[in-house]
MIDO-416235 format. One line per 2 residues: their letters; for each residue z, y, x of C-alpha. Coordinates in steps of 0.2 Angstrom, whole numbers, plus 5000, padded with zeros to 4 digits. Example, Ala and Ser with C-alpha at 12.3 -4.5 7.8 and 13.67 -1.06 7.14 Angstrom:
BEGIN
as> 5039/4978/5062 | 5036/4995/5068 .
END
This chain:
BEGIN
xx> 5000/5000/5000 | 4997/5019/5006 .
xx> 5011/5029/5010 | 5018/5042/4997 .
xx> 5020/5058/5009 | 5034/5069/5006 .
xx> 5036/5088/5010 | 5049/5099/5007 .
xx> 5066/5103/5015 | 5080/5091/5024 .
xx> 5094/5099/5032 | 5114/5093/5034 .
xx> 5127/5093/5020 | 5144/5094/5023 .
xx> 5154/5093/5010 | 5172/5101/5007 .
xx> 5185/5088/4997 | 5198/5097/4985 .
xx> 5192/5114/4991 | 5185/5128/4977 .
xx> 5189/5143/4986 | 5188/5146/5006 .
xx> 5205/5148/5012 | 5214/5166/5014 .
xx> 5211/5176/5029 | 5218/5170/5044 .
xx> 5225/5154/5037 | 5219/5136/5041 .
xx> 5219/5124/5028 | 5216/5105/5028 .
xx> 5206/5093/5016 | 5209/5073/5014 .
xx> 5190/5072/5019 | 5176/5080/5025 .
xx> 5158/5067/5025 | 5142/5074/5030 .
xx> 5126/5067/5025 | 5108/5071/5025 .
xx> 5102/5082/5013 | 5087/5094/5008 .
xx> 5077/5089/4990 | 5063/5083/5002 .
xx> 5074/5071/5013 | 5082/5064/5000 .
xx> 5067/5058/4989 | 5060/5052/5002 .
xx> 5076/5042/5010 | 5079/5034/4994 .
xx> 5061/5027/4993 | 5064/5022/5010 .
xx> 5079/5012/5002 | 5068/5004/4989 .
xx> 5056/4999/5004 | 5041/5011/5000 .
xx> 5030/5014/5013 | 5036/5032/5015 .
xx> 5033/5049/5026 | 5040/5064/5029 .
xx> 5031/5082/5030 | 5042/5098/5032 .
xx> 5050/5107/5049 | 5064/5097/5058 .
xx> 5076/5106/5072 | 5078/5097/5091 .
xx> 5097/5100/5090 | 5107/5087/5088 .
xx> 5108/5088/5070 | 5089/5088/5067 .
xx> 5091/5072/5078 | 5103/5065/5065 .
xx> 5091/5067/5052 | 5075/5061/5062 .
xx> 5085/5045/5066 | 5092/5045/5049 .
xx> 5074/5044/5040 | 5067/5031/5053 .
xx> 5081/5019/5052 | 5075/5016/5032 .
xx> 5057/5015/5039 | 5051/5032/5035 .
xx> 5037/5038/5047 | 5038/5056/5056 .
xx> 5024/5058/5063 | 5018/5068/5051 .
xx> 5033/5081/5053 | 5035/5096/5066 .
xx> 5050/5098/5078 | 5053/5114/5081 .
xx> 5067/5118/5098 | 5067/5137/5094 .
xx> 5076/5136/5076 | 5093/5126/5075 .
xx> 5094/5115/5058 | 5098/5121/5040 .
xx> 5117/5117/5035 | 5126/5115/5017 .
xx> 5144/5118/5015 | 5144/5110/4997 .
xx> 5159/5112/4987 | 5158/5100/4975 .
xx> 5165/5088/4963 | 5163/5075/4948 .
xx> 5161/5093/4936 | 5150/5104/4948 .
xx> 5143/5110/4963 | 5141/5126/4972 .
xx> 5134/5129/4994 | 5135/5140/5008 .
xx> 5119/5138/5013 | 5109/5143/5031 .
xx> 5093/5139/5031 | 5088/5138/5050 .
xx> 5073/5124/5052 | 5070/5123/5034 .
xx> 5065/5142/5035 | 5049/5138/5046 .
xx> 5042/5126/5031 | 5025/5133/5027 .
xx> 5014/5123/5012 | 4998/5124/5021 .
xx> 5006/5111/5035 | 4999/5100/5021 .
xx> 4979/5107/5026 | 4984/5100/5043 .
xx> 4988/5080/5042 | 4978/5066/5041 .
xx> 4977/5057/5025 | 4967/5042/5027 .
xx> 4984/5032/5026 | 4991/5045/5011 .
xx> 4988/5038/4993 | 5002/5050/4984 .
xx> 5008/5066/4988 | 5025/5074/4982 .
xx> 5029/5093/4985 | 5047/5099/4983 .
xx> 5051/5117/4980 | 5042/5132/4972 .
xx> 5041/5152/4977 | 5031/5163/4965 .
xx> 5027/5174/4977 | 5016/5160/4985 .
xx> 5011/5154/4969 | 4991/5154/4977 .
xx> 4997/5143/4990 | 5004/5131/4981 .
xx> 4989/5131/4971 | 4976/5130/4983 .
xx> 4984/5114/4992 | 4987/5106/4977 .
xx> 4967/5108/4975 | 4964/5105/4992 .
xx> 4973/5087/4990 | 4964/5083/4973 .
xx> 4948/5086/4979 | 4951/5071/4991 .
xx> 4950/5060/4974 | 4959/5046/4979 .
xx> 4976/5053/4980 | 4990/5055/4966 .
xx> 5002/5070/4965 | 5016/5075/4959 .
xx> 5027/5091/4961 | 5047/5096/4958 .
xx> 5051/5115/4955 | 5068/5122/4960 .
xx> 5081/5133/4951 | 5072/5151/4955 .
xx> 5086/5160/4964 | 5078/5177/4958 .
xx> 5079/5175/4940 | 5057/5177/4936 .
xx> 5054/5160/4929 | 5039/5165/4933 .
xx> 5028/5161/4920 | 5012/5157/4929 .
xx> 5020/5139/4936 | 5010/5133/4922 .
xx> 4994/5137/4933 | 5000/5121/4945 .
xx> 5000/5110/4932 | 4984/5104/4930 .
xx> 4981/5097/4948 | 4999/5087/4946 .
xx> 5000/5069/4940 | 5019/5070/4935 .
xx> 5028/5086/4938 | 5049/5086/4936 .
xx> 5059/5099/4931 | 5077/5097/4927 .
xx> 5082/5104/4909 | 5090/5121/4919 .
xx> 5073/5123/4928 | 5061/5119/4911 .
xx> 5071/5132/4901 | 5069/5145/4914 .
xx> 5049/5140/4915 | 5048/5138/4896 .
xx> 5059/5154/4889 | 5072/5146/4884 .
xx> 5066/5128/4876 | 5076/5113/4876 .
xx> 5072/5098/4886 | 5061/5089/4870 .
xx> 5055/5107/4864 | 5048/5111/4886 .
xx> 5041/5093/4886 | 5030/5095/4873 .
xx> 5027/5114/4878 | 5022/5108/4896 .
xx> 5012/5096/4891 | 4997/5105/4885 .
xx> 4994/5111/4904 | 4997/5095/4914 .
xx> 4996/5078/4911 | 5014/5068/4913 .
xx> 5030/5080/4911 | 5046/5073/4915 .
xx> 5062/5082/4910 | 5079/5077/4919 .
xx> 5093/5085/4907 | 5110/5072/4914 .
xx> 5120/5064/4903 | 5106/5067/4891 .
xx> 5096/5057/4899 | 5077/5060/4902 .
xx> 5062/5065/4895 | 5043/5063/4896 .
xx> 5027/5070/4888 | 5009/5067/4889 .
xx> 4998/5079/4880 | 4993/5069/4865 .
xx> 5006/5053/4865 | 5022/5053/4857 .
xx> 5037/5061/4867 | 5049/5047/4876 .
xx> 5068/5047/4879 | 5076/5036/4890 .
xx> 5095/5039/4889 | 5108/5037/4904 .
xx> 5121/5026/4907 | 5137/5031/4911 .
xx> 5146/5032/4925 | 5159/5038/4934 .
xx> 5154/5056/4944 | 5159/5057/4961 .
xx> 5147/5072/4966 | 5132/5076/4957 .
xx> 5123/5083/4973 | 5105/5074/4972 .
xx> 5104/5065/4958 | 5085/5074/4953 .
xx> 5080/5069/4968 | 5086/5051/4965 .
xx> 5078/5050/4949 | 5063/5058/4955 .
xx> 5062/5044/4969 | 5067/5030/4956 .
xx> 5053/5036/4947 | 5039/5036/4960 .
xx> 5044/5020/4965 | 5039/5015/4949 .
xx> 5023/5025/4943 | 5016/5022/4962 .
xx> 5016/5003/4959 | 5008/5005/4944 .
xx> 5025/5002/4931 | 5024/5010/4914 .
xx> 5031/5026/4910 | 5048/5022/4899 .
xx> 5050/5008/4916 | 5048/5023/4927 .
xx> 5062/5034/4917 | 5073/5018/4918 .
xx> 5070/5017/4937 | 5075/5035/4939 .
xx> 5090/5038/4928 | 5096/5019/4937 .
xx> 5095/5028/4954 | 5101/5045/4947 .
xx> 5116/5037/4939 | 5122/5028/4956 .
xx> 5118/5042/4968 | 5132/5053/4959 .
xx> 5145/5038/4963 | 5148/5044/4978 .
xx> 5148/5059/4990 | 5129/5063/4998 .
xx> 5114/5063/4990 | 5108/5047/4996 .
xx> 5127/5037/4999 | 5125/5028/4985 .
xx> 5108/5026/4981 | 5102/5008/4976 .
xx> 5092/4996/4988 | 5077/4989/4980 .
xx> 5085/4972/4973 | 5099/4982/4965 .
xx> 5087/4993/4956 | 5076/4978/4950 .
xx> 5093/4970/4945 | 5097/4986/4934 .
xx> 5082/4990/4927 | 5079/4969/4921 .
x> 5099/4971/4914 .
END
């Protein structure tokens, strides 16, 4: 099978146990635990379908400091091939200090390598191996690059696509994200995100909104389970099963490589939703966005059950 490339961010969490607030000025406080994990929407998605032994690679800027060394060595140990990634020694790598738990989330973020990322590395690789693409992250103010890559892959004819947006820190929603959809085979958006991008709409009510620009729109809205539209066919639901919420850091991404998994071995669509709530659902079991996720038996165990 061809590889499904992946390009977007990966950087280090760290996440602070028990801790909301950052300690008083000039005072040092301690926490029972402090893990760090690879993180970045990009690294995670394509970690887990490292996990669920997909033939996998990673596009997007990694640092030559010790920490971007963690995360190379991170992605290769689950198979994943770099070689279509850049090091960069002149920038150090992005850091998350995630304060987080079962409820909610909230980072101190520095961007460092993920900074240097630029969509048009994508005009620059070779693709003869590549049979799907997935692109991670959205900036309206490069909303013509996105699009013209998004073109430039299609035009190839051979390779699938699919695209996840995330939460726009500037408040826009811009509304011209619908312009992307056409040359996108699934596009995910979690139920925040579509009712930015649809003014407002609910998860069912975006879905079917969405789907008279693209093809496949999947909604990811929680404990509520997920959601997904084609223009034309009947709207699906596929609701969660609960669990006990560690740290809800990832679980999109999770879901999102459950899903791929799935859609790039040719499964059907409410399969594919099964597949990624199932991997969602155990990433939030533990702290790090890809701690918990399933191995490929476990996932072909939970979707049968």
């Amino acid at each position: 099978m061809k590889k499904i490339l992946v390009y977007g961010d990966a950087n280090l969490d760290i996440f602070i146990s028990g801790k909301r607030e950052i300690p008083a000025a000039g005072t040092e406080e301690y926490v029972s635990d402090m893990p760090y994990a690879v993180g970045g929407g990009a690294a995670l998605v394509v970690m887990g379908l490292g996990k669920l032994e997909c033939n996998a690679a990673y596009c997007g800027t990694l640092s030559g400091d010790m920490m971007g060394k963690m995360i190379a060595s991170s992605m290769e140990e689950l198979g994943i091939d770099l070689s279509k990634a850049t090091v960069d020694n002149t920038v150090r790598s992005g850091i998350s200090l995630s304060f987080t738990d079962e409820r909610d989330r909230s980072f101190i973020s520095y961007a460092g390598s993920i900074a240097k990322n630029d969509v048009d590395m994508l005009k620059t690789i070779d693709y003869s191996d590549v049979g799907h693409v997935h692109i991670t992250g959205y900036n309206a103010g490069k909303r013509d690059k996105y699009l013209n890559i998004l073109k430039f892959i299609k035009e190839k004819g051979n390779i699938t696509t699919s695209y996840d947006v995330a939460f726009d820190e500037t408040g826009l929603w811009d509304p011209k994200l619908t312009e992307l959809m056409p040359f996108v085979d699934v596009f995910f958006m979690n139920e925040v995100e579509a009712a930015g991008y649809s003014g407002g709409k609910g998860p069912e009510e975006a879905a079917d909104y969405f789907a008279d620009f693209g093809h496949t729109i999947v909604i990811k809205a929680g404990k509520k389970g997920s959601f997904l539209k084609k223009k034309g066919e009947e709207l699906l639901c596929e609701k969660t099963v609960p669990v006990k919420a560690v740290d809800t850091t990832g679980a999109g991404d999770s879901f999102n490589a459950g899903f791929l998994w799935a859609f790039t071995n040719g499964l059907d669509s409410r399969t594919a939703l099964r597949c990624g709530n199932f991997c969602g659902g155990r990433c939030v079991t533990a702290k790090g966005g890809n701690t918990a996720f399933p191995r490929l038996e476990e996932l072909k165990k939970g979707i049968l059950l």
